[in-house]
N, C-alpha and C positions, 0 to 999 in steps of 0.2 A: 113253539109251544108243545106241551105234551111231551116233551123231552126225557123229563125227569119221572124215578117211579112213583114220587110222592109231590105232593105240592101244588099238582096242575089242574086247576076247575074242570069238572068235567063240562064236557060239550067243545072245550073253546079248540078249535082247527085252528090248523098253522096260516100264518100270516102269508107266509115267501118263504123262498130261498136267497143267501144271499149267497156272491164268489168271495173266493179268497182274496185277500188284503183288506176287507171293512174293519176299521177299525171299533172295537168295542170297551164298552166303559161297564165298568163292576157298579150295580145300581145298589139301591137300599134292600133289607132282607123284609119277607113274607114270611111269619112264623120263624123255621130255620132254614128257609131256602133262601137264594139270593136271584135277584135279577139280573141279566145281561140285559143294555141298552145299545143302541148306536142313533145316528141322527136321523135313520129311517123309523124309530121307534122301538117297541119292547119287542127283544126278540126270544127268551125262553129264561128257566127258570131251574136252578141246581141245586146239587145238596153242596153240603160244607168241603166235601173230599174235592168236588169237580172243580167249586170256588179255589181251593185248595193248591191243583194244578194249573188253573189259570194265574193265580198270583206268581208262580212260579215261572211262564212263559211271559208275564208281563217284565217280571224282574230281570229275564235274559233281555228283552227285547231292547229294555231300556237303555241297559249297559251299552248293549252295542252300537245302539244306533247314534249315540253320543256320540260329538267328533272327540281322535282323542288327544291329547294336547300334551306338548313338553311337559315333562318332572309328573307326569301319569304312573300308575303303578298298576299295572295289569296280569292277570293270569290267563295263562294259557290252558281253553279248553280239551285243546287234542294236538297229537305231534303236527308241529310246525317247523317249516323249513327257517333255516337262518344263511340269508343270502350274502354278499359280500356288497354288489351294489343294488339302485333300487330296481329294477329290472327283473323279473319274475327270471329272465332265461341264465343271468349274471351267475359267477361262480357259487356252488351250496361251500356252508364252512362244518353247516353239521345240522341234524334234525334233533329239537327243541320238546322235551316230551311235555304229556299233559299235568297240568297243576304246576308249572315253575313259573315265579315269579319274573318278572320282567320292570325294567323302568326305563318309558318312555322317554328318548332325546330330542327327537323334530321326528316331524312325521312328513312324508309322500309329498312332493308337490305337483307331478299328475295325478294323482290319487288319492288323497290325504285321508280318504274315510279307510282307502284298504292298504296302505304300504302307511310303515314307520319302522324310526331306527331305534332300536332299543339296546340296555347292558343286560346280559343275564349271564351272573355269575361273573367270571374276568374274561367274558366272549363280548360282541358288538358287532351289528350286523341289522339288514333289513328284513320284515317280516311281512308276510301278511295276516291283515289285523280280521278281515271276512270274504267269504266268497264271494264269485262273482253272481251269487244269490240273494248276495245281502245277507248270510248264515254267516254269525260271529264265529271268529275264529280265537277270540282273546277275550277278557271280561274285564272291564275297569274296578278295582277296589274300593266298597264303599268305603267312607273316611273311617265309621266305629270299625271296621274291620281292619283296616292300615291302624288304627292306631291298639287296639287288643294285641295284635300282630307285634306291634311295634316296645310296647310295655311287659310282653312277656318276656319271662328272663328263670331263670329255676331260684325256687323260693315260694315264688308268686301263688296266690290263691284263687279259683274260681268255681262256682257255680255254676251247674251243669243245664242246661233251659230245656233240655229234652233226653229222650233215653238215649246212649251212648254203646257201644259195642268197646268193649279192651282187646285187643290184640297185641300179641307178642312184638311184633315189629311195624316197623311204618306202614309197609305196603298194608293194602287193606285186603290183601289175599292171605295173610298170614295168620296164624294159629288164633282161633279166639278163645281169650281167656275166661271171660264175663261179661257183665250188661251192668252199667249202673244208669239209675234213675234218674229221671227229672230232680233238681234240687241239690243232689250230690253234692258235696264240695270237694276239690281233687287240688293240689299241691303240684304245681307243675315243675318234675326234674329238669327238661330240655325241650326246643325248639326243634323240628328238624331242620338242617341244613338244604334238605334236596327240597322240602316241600311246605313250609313256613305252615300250613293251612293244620298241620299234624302237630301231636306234642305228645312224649311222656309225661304222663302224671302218675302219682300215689294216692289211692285211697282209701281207707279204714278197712275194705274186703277184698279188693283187687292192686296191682298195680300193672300198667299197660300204655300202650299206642292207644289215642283216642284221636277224632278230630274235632278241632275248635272253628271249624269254617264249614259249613258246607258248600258242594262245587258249585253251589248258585250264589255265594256270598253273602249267606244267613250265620248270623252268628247262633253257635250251640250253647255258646259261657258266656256267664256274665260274671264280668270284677273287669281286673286284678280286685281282690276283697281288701276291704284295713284288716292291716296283721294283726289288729287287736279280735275281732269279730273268731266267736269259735266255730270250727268247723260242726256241718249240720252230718248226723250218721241216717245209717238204711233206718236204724229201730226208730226215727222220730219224724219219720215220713208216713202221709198219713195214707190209710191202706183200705178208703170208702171205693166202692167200688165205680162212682161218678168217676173218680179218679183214674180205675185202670180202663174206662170205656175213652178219657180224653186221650188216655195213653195209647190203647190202640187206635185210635182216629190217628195221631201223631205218627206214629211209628207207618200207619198205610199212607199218610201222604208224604215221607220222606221217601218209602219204599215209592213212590209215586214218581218224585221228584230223581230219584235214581234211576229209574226206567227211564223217565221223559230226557235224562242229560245223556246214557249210553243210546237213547232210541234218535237222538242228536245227533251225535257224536257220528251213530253209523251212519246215519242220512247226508251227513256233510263230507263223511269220508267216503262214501257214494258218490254222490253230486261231484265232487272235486275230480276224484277214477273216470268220470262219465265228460266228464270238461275236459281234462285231459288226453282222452283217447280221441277225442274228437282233434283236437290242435296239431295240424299238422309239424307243427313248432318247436313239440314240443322232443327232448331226444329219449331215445329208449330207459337211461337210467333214471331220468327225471317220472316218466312212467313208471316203471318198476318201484319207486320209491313211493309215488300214490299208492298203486296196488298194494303194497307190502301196508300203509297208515290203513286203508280200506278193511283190512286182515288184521290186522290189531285190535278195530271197532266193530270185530262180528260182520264185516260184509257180506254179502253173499256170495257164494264159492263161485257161483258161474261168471260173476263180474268179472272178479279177480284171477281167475282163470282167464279171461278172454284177455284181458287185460295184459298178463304175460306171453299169451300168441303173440298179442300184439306187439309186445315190445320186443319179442326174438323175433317178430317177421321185419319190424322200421329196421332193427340192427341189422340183420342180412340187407336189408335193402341199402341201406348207408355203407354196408362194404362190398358192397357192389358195386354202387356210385364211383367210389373212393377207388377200386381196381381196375375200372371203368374206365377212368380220365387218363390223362395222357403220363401220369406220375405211377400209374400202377403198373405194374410186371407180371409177365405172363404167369408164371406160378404163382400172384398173388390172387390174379384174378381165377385163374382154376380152382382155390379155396375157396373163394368166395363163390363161386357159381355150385359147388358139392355144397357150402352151409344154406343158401338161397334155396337149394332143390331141397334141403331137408327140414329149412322153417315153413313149407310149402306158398313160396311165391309164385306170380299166376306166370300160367306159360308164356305169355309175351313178354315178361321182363327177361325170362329165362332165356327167349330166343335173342330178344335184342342184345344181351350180354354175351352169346355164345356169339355172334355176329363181330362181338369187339374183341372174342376173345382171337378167331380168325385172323381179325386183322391187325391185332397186336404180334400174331404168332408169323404173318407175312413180314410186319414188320422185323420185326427181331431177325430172320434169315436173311432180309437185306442186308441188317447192320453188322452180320454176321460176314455176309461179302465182302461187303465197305473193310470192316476189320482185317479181313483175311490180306486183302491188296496192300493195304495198310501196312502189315505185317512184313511185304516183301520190298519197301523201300528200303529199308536200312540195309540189304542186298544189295540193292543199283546201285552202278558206279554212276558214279556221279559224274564223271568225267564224260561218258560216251551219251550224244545226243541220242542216238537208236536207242539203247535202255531207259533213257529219259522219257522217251516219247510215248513208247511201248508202255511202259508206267504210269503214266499221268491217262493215258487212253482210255485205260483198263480202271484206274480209280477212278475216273472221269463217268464211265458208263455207269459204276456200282453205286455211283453216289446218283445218277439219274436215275437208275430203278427204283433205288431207296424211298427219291423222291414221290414217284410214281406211286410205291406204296402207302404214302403218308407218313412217313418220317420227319419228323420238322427237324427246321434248321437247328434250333439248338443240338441235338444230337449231332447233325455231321456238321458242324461247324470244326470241330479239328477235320474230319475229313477235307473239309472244301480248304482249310488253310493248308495242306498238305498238296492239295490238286496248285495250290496259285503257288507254291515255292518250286513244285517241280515247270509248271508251265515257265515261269521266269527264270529256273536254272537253267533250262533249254534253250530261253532268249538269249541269257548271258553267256553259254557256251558257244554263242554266234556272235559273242562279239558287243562290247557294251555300246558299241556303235554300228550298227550294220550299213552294210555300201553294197549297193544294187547297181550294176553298170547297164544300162540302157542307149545302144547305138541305132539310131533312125537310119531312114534310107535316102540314099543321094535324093536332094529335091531338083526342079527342073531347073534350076538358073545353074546348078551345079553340072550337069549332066549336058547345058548345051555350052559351060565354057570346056566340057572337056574331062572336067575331075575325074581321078580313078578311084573307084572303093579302094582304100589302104586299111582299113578295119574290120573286123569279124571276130565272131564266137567261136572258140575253139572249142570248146564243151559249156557244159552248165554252170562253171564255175568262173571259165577263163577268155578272157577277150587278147587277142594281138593286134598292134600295130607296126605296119610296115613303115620303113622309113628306107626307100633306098632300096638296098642288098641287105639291110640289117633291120629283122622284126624280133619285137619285142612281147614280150607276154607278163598279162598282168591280172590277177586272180582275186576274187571278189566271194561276197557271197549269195548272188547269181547273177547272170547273163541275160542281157534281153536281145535280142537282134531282131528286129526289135520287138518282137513280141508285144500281144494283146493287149486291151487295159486291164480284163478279166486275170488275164495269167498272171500281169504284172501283181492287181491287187489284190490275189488268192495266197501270194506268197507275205505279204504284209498284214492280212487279216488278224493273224491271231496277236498282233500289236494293239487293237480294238479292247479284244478281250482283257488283254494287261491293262488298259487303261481303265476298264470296268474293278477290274481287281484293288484300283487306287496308286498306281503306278502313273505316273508323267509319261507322256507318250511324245515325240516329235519327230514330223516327217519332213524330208526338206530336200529341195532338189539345187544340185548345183551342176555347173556347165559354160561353156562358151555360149556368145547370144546366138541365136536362132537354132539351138540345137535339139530344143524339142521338150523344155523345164516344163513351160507352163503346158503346154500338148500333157505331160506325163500328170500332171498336180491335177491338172482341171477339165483337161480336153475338150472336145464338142459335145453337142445336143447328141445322144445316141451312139455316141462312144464316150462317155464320162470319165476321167478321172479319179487319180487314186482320192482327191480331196473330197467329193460327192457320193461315192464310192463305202469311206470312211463315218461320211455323215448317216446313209443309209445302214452300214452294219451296225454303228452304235445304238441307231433306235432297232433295232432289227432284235438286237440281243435287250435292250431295256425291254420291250413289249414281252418278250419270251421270259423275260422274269418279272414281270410287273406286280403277280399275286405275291412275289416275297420281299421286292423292294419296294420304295417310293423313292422316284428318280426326279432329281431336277437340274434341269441342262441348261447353262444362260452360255454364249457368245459374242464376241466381239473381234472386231477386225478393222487393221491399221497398215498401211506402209510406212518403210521406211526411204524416204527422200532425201537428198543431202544431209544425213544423218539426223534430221528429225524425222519424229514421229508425227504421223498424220491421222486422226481419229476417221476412219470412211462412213460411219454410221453417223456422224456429229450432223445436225440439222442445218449446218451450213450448206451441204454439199445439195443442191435442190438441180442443178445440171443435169446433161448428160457426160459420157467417158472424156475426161480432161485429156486433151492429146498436144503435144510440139508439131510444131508444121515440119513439112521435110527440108531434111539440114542444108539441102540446097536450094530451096523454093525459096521466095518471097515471107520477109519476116521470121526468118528461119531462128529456133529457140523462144519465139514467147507460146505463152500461152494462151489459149479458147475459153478457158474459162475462169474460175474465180482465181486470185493469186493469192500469194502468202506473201506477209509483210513481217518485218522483225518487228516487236515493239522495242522502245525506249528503255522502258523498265523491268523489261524481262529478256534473258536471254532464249525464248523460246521464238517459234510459229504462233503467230496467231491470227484468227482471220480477220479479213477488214472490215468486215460486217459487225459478224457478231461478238469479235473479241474474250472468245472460248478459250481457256486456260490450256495452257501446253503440257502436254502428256511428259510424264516424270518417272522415270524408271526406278523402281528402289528393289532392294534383297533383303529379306528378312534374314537378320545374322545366324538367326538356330537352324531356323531348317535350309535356308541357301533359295527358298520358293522367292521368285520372281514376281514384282508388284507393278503395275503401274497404272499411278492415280489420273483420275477424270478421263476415263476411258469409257466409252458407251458402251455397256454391258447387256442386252437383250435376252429375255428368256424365250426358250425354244421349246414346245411341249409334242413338236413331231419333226421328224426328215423334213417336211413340204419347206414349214417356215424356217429351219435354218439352212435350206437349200435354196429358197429366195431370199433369207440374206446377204447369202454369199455371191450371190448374182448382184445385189446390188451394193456392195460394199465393191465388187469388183469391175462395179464401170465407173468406180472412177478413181481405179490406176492410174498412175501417170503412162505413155508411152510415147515412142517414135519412131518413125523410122530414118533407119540408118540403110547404109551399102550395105549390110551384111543380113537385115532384116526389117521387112517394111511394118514390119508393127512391133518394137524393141521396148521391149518393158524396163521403164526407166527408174524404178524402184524396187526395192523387198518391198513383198505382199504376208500378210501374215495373221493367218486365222486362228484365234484361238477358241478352244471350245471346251469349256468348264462341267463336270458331271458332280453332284453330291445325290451319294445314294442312302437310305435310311433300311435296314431290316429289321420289316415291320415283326419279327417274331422276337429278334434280340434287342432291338433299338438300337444294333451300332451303324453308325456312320463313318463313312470313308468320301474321301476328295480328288478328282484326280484334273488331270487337265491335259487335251491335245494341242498342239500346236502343226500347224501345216503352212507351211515356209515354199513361198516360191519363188528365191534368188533371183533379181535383175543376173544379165547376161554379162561374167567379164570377157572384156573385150581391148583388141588394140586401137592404138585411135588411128594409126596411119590405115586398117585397112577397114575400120568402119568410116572413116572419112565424117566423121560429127565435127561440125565446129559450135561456136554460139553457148549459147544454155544445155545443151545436148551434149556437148562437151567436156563443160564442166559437170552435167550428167555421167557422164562416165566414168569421168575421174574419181570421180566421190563412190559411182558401185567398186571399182577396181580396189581403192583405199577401204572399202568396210571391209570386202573379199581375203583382201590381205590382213585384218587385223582378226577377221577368223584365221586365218595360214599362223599369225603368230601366238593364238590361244591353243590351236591343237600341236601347234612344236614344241608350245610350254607343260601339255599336260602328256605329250608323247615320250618328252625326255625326264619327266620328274621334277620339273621346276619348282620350284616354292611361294616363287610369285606369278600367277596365271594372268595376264595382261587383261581381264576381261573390259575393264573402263576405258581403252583406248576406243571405245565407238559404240554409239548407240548399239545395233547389230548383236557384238558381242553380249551388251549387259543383258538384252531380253533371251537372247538363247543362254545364258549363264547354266540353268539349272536343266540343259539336253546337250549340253558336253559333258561327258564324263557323268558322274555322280550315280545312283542307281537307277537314274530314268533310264526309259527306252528307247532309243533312237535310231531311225532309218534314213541313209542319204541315196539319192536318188544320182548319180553322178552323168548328165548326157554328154553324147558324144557325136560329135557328126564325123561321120566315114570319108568326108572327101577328102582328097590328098593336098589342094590348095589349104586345110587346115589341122592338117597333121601338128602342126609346132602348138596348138590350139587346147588339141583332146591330149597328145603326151602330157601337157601341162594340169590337166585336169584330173587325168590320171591317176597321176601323180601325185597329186593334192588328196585325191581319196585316199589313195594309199596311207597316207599318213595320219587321215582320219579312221581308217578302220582300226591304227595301232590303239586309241584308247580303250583305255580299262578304266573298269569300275571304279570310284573314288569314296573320298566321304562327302562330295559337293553334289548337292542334290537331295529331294523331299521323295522318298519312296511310297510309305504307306500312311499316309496323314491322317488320323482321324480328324473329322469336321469340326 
């Protein structure tokens, strides 16, 4: 109450206050005032102007708060964005100015009051229809206006409903011609194209741009007229001066009505600048593009000023990010920390970047290292192991600083493929088979019948035996006499390493029986073996790289028996170590514990219990990788558990004792041990597989004195032994056809003769002179094994 200057009883004090959002209803008039109601009762009392601007605020409110629905026809209040999809953040195609038509397709289905798809003009695209204030951003067309709109055409006639401004051209900034009156009639030449709401007309004093719409969707004309009706002129309007007082009341509440839609207009393009800069979401040009609508609708200068701080300081900051990550390069990031310091970003982002700029600049002189070594292979001869080694050492180190510094794999991945060609040309320059000669020491059964040493090392390379008056010398690629387990397994180590590389790796020892094979593969508690030895370096080096791979290791292990395969991990074996009584003793040839039976309907082993499926060799034709089904395969996730597997796949060997050895291992032993490793930065995978072979003893039978099952034990190691002797004469001389199926034996070592695996034989020897005819012969056998070379038979580097 008391509002207004006229109209308000004296005495009567105000009621309340109420907050923003009551809704109010325009009441009955008092004299020439009106009343405002709401449901709390009378709340004051206006003149006709203030009536005036509130019909005008009810006429926006209406519009907008309308849902708006397919085949809609809407105008757009102020520049609006036109997106590609409905996603406020989705690609811009172009900003939509104010007063263009638009026609609603489907609208938002998470939003459907503020997102819709509309055509404007031959564009298409999503909009938003109001802020997140609920402030319209589009206005729906009343129908008389879509259809005035829609019926004008040049010819057409109308009736002016209030005073009119003529201007030269559309925009309503341009050159004003005249004013015509309420009443007017005006001939309309054309429509505009950009903004439907405009038209030229002609009339009797003027002709000009006028508007037939106002931007709140009041119509200013009334028709099209009947063409027969004559046009009304200035002289026969009437000129009482009631007349020019309704005309100015009219003229101050459009003038009203134009304040109240640019004082709109700025508030929304305000609101919108201030939502915006708040959104961490949102990117710097989407900003700028507020600011710039903000500055178009008079915002105010400090807004929009801040407003561009702000969006040169997110863009510094986003290319700082961006030089930051592991894809940006040191001169990128040097630009970007000079643009950072000049949009003034706060000191701790600056320190943190200057931090990465460090360690990108460490970086880079590693890769500079790496490069440089890199650079001086295609110098190495390739031929000379020394140059090889000296090479691969030195890029070996640069690629560990590298690491050191935080270099990821991607980057030295050609390095590290360069380190594994040189590491394995160095292998193969040794020989695609290597033979390690290993001579034990007289034992005491030798030594009290008498034996004389007739063997020794003549250097590191060369072992002799005497025979007589005439010694013989024969050259290896080292000498043990017999040297330590440490020295023996220092020198086979980096065969580990190849196998990590995805190389096939096989170790295997060959010899007369009791010469010291399994001593050398497995040895005792506290002097271990190259086989435990082996199992210890692989985890040794998986743990040393565990941050950049994921390793997983499975195992299994079988003998070979009268040329069957015997699975040792299969569930049958619940005994302890199977052993033959001695060849002379009582019962001499059976056996202690479970036996093996042929079945009927297979030509395999199988046991009598539990009737387990006999192990079946196969080769895969492409790559030559060695298979063999219903094998127990165990995963191993440290040394501990597949070092007590091998302990217990190993008791129960077969053995016996013979004259020549009281505990004679009557079978091939044969561990295999499977690695797939994954890099966790590139996602590749590689497969490799060791195998550790430890040869039954050949032997003669007059002077191990076996008879029985022991016997025919013998015969059967001697015949596998020999059907190796005929695979490596075949692949020593060039044969075409390599005998590999004449024996179980051969098919599993198939893909560690020859082919690009790596292979180490362990060849033993015993010194005594009663078996001189013994180690010449074994000798001899190596030697013909160290002639192979490389082939195309065999799986090098497998991806998983």
């Amino acid at each position: 109450r008391g509002l207004g200057a006229a109209g308000a009883p004296e005495g009567m004090s105000p009621l309340g206050e109420f907050g923003a959002g009551i809704d109010i209803t325009l009441g009955g008039g008092i004299s020439e005032n009106f009343l405002l109601t709401s449901e709390a009762g009378l709340i004051d009392s206006c003149s006709p102007k203030a009536r005036d601007l509130l019909s005008a605020l009810q006429i926006q409110e209406q519009t907008a708060l309308r849902h708006l629905q397919p085949e809609d026809t809407c105008e757009t209040l102020t520049m609006i964005t036109l997106r590609r999809e409905e996603s406020i953040f989705s690609d811009v195609i172009t900003e939509l100015p104010a007063g263009l038509d638009l026609k609603v397709l489907r609208v938002g289905t998470s939003a459907p009051r503020k997102r819709a798809f509309v055509v404007a003009g031959n564009l298409e695209g999503w909009i938003t229809v109001q802020t997140s204030f609920h402030e319209p951003l589009v206005r729906i067309k009343k129908d008389a206006e879509v259809a005035v709109i829609r019926q004008a055409h040049a010819g057409c006639r109308f009736k002016l409903k209030c005073m009119s401004q003529v201007r030269a051209g559309e925009a309503l900034d341009s050159e004003l011609l005249g004013e015509l009156e309420p009443g007017a009639v005006v001939t309309l030449v054309e429509v505009s194209g950009h903004n439907p709401r405009r038209g030229q007309v002609a009339a009797e004093t003027v002709s000009g741009w006028i508007s037939l719409v106002t931007s709140l969707g009041q119509l200013r004309v009334e028709g099209p007229l009947d063409s027969a009706s004559s046009p009304l002129t200035m002289d026969a309007l009437p000129q009482a001066e009631r007349r020019r007082a309704t005309q100015a009341d009219e003229e101050a509440a459009a003038q009203a009505k134009i304040r109240l839609a640019a004082a709109t207009a700025r508030q929304m393009a305000e609101d919108n600048l201030r939502s915006v800069m708040k959104s961490e979401r949102v990117t710097p040009e989407e900003l700028r593009i507020a600011a710039r609508m903000a500055m178009e609708n008079d915002g105010h200068p400090d807004l929009v000023k801040e407003a561009e701080r702000l969006a040169t300081s997110r863009e510094a900051t986003a290319r700082l990010q961006r030089a930051c990550s592991e894809e940006g390069s040191v001169g990128e990031l040097r630009a970007a920390l000079e643009a950072a310091a000049t949009a003034g970003l706060p000191k701790h982002e600056l320190f943190e970047a200057e931090g990465k700029l460090k360690d990108k600049e460490r970086k880079m002189l590693a890769m500079q290292e790496v490069m440089s070594v890199m650079s001086e292979i295609s110098g190495t001869n390739m031929g000379s192991v020394e140059q090889i080694r000296e090479v691969k050492a030195r890029l070996a180190e640069a690629i560990r600083r590298a690491r050191e510094k935080g270099v990821n794999d991607v980057d030295l991945r050609p390095a590290d493929t360069e380190r594994k060609k040189l590491h394995n040309a160095e292998e193969d320059l040794k020989g695609a088979i290597r033979v390690f000669c290993r001579v034990r020491p007289l034992n005491q059964r030798e030594i009290e019948q008498g034996d004389a040493q007739v063997v020794g090392a003549v250097d590191a390379t060369t072992v002799s035996v005497q025979q007589g008056r005439h010694t013989e010398n024969y050259s290896f690629d080292a000498i043990f006499a017999p040297g330590t387990q440490e020295e023996v397994f220092d020198d086979c180590r980096r065969l580990v390493q190849s196998a990590l590389d995805g190389y096939n790796v096989t170790l295997f020892a060959y010899g007369q029986t009791g010469a010291g094979k399994t001593h050398t593969m497995y040895g005792t508690k506290g002097g271990e073996g190259t086989a435990p030895r082996t199992i210890q370096e692989l985890f040794k080096l998986i743990d040393r790289e565990g941050a950049r791979y994921k390793s997983e290791v499975t195992a299994c292990m079988m003998e070979l028996y009268r040329n069957e395969l015997v699975d040792l991990l299969a569930p049958r074996f619940s005994s302890p170590r199977r052993r033959a009584s001695h060849v002379n003793g009582a019962g001499a040839g059976t056996q202690a514990s479970s036996t093996l039976k042929r079945d009927s309907n297979m030509s395999g082993f199988v046991s009598d219990s539990l009737g387990l499926p006999r192990l079946v060799v196969k080769t895969d034709p492409k790559t030559g990788e060695v298979q063999i089904d219903n094998l127990t395969e165990e995963r191993c996730s440290s040394a501990d558990e597949l070092l007590k597997l091998l302990e217990r796949g190993a008791q129960q060997r077969r053995v016996a004792c013979t004259a020549m050895n009281s505990e004679s291992s009557r079978s091939h032993l044969l561990l295999m041990v499977r690695t797939v490793r994954t890099n966790q930065a590139t996602g590749e995978r590689t497969q490799s597989k060791i195998m550790l072979c430890d040869l039954a003893g050949c032997e003669r039978l007059k002077k191990s004195e076996a008879v029985g099952d022991t016997q025919k034990e013998a015969i059967e190691i001697n015949r596998s032994l020999t059907a190796i002797g005929d695979v490596i004469e075949a692949l020593t001389t060039g044969q075409k056809h390599v005998p590999y199926k004449n024996h179980k034996l051969t098919q599993v070592l198939q893909d560690a003769l020859g082919g690009s695996s790596k292979t180490l034989m362990f060849v033993n020897c015993s010194p005594a002179s009663s078996n001189v005819e013994e180690t010449v012969n074994a000798l001899k056998y190596a030697m013909r094994v160290k002639k192979i070379t490389n082939g195309k038979r065999g799986a090098a580097q497998r991806p998983a």
